[in-house]
C-alpha positions in Angstrom: -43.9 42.4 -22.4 -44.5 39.0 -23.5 -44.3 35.7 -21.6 -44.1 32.0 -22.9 -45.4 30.1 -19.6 -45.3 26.6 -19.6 -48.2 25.2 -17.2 -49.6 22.0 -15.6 -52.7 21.6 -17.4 -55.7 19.2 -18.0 -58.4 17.6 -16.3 -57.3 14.0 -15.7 -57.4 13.7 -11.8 -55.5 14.9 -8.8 -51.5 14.9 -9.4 -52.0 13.4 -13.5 -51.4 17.2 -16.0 -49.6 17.6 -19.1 -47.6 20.0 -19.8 -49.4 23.0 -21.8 -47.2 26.1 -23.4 -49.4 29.6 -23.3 -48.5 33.1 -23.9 -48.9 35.8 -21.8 -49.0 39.6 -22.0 -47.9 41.4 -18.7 -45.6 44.1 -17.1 -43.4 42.1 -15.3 -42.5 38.6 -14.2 -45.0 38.6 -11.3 -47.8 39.4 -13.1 -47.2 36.9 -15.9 -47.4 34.5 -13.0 -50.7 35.4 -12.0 -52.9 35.8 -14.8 -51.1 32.4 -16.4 -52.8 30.6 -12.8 -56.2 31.6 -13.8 -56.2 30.5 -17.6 -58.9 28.1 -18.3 -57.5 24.5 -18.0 -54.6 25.2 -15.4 -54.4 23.1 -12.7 -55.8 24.5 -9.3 -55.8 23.7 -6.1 -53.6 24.0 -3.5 -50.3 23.6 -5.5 -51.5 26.8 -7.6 -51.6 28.6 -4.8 -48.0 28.6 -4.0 -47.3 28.6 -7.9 -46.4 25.1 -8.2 -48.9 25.0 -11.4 -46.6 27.2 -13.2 -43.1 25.1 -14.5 -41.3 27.3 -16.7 -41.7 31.4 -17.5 -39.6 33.1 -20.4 -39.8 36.6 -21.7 -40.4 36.5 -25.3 -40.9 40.0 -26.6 -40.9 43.3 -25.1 
C-alpha cells in the first residue's frame, strides 16, 4: 500500500519545523508510521518517539 504522510520537518531549532508531505510504501498503517520517523530531515527527538513528528497519515493506493 501506499501512504501520503505529512511530517514535521527541517532543521531550524528545537520546537521551529515545517510541514513536509512524503510518500510511503508499507503493509499497514503502523509500519507507514515508522519508516516515515526515520526519513532524512524528520524531526527527532523525544516527540518522535511517541510519534508526535508524524501529523497526518492517508492511504493513497493499494
Amino acid at each position: 500500500m501506499t501512504f501520503e504522510c505529512t511530517v514535521k520537518a527541517g532543521h531550524i531549532g528545537a520546537g521551529k519545523y515545517f510541514d513536509k508531505k512524503i510518500i510511503i510504501h508499507a503493509s499497514n498503517i503502523l509500519d507507514a508510521m515508522n519508516k516515515a520517523k526515520t526519513k532524512a530531515g524528520v524531526k527527532k527527538g523525544k516527540s518522535n518517539f511517541f510519534g508526535q513528528s508524524i501529523l497526518e497519515i492517508k492511504k493513497i493506493n493499494n
